[in-house]
N, C-alpha and C positions, 0 to 999 in steps of 0.2 A: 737248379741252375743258380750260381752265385755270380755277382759281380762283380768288377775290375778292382774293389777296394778290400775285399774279402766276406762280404756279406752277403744277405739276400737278395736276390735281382729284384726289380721290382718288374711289375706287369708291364708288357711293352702299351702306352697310354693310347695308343691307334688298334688297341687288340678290342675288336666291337664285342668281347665275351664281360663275366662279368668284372668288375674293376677297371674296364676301358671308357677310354676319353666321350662316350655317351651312355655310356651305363652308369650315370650320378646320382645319387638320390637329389631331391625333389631342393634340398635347403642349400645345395652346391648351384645347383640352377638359379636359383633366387637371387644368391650371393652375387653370381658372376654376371647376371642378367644386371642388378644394379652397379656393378663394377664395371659395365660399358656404358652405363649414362653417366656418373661421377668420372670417367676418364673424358666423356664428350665436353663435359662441363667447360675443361682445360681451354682448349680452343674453339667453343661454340661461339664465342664473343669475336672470333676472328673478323669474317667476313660481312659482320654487320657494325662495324666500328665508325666506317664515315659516316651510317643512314644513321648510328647514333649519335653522331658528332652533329650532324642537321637537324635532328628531332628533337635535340637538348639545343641548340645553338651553344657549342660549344667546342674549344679550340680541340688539335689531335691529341695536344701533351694531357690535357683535360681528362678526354675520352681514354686515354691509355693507363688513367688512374685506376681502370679497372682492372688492370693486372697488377700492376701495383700494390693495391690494397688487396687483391687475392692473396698474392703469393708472401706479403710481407707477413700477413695474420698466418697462413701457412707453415712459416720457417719457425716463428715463435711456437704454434702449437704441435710442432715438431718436438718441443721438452715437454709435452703436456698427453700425448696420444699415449705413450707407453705406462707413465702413472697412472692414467685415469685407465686402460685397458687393463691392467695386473688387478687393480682394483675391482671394480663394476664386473668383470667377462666381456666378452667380446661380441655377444649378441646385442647386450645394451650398450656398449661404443656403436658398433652399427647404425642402431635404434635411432641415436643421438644425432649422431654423424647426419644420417639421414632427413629424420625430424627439423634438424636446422637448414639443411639444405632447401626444403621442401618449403620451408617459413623465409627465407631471404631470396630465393631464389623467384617466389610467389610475390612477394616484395620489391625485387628489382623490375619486373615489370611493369610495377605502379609506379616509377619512380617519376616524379616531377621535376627534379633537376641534377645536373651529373652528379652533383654532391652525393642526393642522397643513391643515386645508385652505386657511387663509390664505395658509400657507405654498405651499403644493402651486400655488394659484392664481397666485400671483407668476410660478413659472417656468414657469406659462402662458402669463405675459404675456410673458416673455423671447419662447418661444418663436414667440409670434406675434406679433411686432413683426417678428421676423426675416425670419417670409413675408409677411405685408401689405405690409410695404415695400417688400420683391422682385419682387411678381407681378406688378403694370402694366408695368413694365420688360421680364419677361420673355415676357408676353404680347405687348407688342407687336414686338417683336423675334422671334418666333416664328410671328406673324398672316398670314394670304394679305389681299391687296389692300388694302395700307395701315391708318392707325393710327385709322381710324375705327370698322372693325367689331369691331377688338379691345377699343378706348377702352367703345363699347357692350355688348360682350358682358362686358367688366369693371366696370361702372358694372349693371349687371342683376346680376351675380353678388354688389354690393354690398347693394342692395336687396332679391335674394331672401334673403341671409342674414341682415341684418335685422330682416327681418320672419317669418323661418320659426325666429328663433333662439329665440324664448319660446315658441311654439308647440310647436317639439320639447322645451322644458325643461318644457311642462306638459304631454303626450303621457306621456312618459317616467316623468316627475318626480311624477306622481301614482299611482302604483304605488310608490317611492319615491323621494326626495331625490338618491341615487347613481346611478340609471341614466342622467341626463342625460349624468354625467361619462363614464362607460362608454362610452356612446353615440359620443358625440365621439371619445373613443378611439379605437374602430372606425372609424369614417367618415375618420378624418383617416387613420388606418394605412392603409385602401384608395387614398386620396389621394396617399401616399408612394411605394405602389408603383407607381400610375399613371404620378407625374412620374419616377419611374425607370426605368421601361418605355417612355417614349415622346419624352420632354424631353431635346433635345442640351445638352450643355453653352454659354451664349451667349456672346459676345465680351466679355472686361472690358472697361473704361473705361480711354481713354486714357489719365485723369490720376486718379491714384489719392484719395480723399477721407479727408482727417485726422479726427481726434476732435474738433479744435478749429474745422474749417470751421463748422460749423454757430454755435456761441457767436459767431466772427467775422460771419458774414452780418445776426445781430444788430444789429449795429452799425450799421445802415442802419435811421434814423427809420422810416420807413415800414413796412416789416418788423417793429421791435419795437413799434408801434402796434398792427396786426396780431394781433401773439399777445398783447399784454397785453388788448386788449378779447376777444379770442380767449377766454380765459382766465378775465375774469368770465362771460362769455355759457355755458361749457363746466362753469361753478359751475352753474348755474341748470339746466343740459341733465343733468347728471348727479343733480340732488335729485329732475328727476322719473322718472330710470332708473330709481337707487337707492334712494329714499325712499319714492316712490308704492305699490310692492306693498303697504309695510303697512300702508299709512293706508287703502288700499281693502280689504286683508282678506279676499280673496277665494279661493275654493277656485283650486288651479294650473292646472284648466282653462278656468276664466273669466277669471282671472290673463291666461291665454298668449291669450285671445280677443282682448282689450283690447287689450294689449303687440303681438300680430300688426298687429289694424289701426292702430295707431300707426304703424306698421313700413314699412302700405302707404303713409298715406301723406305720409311722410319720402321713400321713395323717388320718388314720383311728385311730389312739390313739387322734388326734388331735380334730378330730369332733366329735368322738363317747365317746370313754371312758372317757380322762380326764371331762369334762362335768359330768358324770354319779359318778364318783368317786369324782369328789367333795361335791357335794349334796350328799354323803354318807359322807364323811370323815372330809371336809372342806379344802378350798384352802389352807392352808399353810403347814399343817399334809402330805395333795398328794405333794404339791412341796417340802419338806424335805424328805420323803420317794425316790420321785424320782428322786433326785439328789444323795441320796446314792445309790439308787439302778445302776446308770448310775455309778457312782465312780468304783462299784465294776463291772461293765460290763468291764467299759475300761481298768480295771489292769488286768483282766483274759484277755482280748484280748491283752493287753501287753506280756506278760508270756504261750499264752498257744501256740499250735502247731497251723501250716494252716488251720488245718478245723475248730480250737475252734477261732480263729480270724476271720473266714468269718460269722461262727454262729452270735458271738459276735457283728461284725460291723452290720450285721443286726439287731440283737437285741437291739441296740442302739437308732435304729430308733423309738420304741417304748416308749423309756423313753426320748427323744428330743419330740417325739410329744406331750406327758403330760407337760412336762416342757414347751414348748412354750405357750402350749394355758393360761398355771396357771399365767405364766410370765407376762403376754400382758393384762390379766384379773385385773391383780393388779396394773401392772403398770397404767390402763387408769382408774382404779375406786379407789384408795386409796386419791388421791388428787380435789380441786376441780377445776383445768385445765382445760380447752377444751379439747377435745378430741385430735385434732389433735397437739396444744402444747404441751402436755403431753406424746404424742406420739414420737413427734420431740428429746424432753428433754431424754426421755427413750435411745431410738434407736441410738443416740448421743454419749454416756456414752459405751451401749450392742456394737458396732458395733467395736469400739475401740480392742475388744479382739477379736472378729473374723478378724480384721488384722495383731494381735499380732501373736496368735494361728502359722498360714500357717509357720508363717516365723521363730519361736523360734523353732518350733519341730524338724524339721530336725537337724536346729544348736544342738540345744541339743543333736542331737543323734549322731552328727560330734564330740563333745566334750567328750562325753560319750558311748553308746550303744545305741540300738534300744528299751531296755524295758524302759529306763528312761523317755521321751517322756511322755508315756503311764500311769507312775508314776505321774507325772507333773498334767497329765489331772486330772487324777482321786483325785490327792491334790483340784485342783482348784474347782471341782465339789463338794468337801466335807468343803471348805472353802464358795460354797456358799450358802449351808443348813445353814452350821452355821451360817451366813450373817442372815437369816431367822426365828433363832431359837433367835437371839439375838435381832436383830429387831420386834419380834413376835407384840409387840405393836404399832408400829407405822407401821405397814404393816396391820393394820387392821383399815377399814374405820369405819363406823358407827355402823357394826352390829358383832357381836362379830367374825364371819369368813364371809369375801369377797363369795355371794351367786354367783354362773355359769349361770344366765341369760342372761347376756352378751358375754359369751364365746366366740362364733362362731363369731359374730361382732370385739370386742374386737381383735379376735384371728390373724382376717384377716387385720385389721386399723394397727398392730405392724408390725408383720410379715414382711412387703413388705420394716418373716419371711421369 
């Protein structure tokens, strides 16, 4: 049996024989077991953000440093993951990745004041730029029967962590604000020694990847189209990461309720639909629809009562999961980059506003009220349709709309969404 492209099919990833999506060796397991705690990481600080703003006596713009200082250490070591991975192999990126994790992460929960967990959070974020970026690579390099069951068992590993990442930070986190940090600690250190105990070293890259690959693939319209609407939309997706706990106010276990089913579903627009709604509509038609449709989410969760902002924040979660997978789809097939340069160059540009996001919202709403914020977002989300609507032709690669073949691959290589 051959596939649609002309070559070999690969094993359908649901076939429970051998090379199906549970028949993995031991070091694909390991890999993707710690690629649900580094994806939890993302928003485990969600629903324990006010108990840390009490426990630190410190203001929201304060406390929202910690995304901030995650995601800015993040975008920079986005020019640094693919050097240092072509170099070292990808078992000791992992290693690292991990190691660091395990050492700040271990550290944020001694923290004595926001500073230094701001701080401590940062080389959080070093450290898990170093694994997110490594593990698709070394998962599928590592997988029985092709790069399907692995692409899904990594694209599952994205969404469970997710969605179980505020859940464990309001579990934890309501006993208090520290143990989520702990927690992670542990889970990741079991993680390290799993990939140590069971992960070979994988084959480097032919051709080794510079610091400055990524800035260069830039240079391709279509590509820096990409990240710059990339970029407002990831303003708007980050005011309702970061912003929303305290406008809703809610105890850390209602907090982590909320933020869960957000979580599901992101991941279930992410794998299922967007994909399905392409190949009906075409990628740019869904990502300008769903960027209006998100604009008008977050001014109604700006302006409406308690329950139409809780609705709302979840409902969100569905037009971020369409918009990530259409995002990561264009950004890695409109240019002719490597994957993983193009990747680097995107996420570089997008990540910059998910540091902006945390820390402008609250200010804004210190300067102004609490619905302006919400205004801000939903500008930004409709500033990067139009991004979309005016780049229409140079976001289109060779075939008149970007085809969702690659979705789930694509979706999971950006992502680490």
């Amino acid at each position: 049996m051959r596939s649609s492209t002309g070559g070999p099919a690969e094993a359908d990833p649901f076939d429970t024989g051998a090379g199906g999506l549970l028949r993995q060796p031991k070091a694909v397991w390991a890999t993707a077991g710690a690629s649900v705690v580094a994806f939890m990481g993302i928003g485990l600080v969600d629903p324990i953000l006010p108990s840390i703003a009490k426990g630190l006596d410190a203001t929201p713009s304060q406390v929202s440093l910690l995304f901030t200082s995650y995601f800015l250490i993040t975008a920079v070591a986005m020019l640094v993951t693919g050097f240092v991975s072509s170099r070292i192999g990808g078992r000791r990126t992992l290693l690292a990745g991990l190691a660091l994790v395990v050492v700040f992460a271990g550290l944020a929960g001694t923290s004595g004041s926001v500073g230094e967990l701001v701080g401590f959070r940062a080389g959080w974020g070093l450290g898990n730029a170093l694994f997110v970026s490594t593990a698709l690579a070394v998962i599928v390099g590592a997988a029985a029967g092709g790069s399907a069951a692995a692409i899904l068992l990594y694209e599952s590993a994205l969404g469970l962590g997710m969605a179980c990442g505020p859940l464990l930070g309001a579990l934890l986190g309501d006993a208090s604000w520290r143990y989520p940090f702990f927690g992670t600690a542990v889970l990741m250190a079991i993680g390290f020694l799993c990939i140590t105990a069971f992960l070979k070293e994988q084959p480097k890259p032919a051709r080794r990847i510079s610091l400055l690959d990524p800035l260069k693939a830039l240079g391709h319209g279509g590509l820096a189209s990409a990240a710059v609407s990339a970029f407002f939309y990831n303003y708007t997706f980050f005011t309702v990461l970061a912003f929303t706990p305290f406008v809703l106010n809610m105890t850390p276990y209602r907090s982590g309720a909320v933020f869960f089913a957000w979580g599901v579903l992101l991941a279930v627009f992410s794998v299922i639909v967007a994909p399905r709604t392409q190949k009906r509509f075409g990628s740019l038609t869904v990502l300008g629809g769903s960027l209006v449709l998100l604009a008008a989410d977050v001014l109604i969760l700006g302006y409406g009562d308690h329950t139409t902002a809780v609705v709302c924040t979840i409902l969100s979660g569905a037009f971020i999961g369409v918009n990530n997978t259409v995002y990561t789809e264009l950004a890695l097939g409109v240019s002719d980059a490597p994957r993983p340069v193009a990747s680097a160059g995107y996420n570089f540009v997008r990540w910059f506003a998910a540091a902006a996001a945390p820390y402008f919202a609250p200010k804004i709403e210190e300067w102004t009220d609490v619905h302006v914020p919400f205004v801000v977002a939903a500008v930004t989300a409709v500033v990067g349709a139009l991004v979309v609507v005016v780049r229409r032709r140079a976001l289109t690669h060779e075939t008149e709309e970007l085809q969702p073949r690659h979705a789930a691959e694509d979706a999971v290589a950006v992502f680490a969404d």
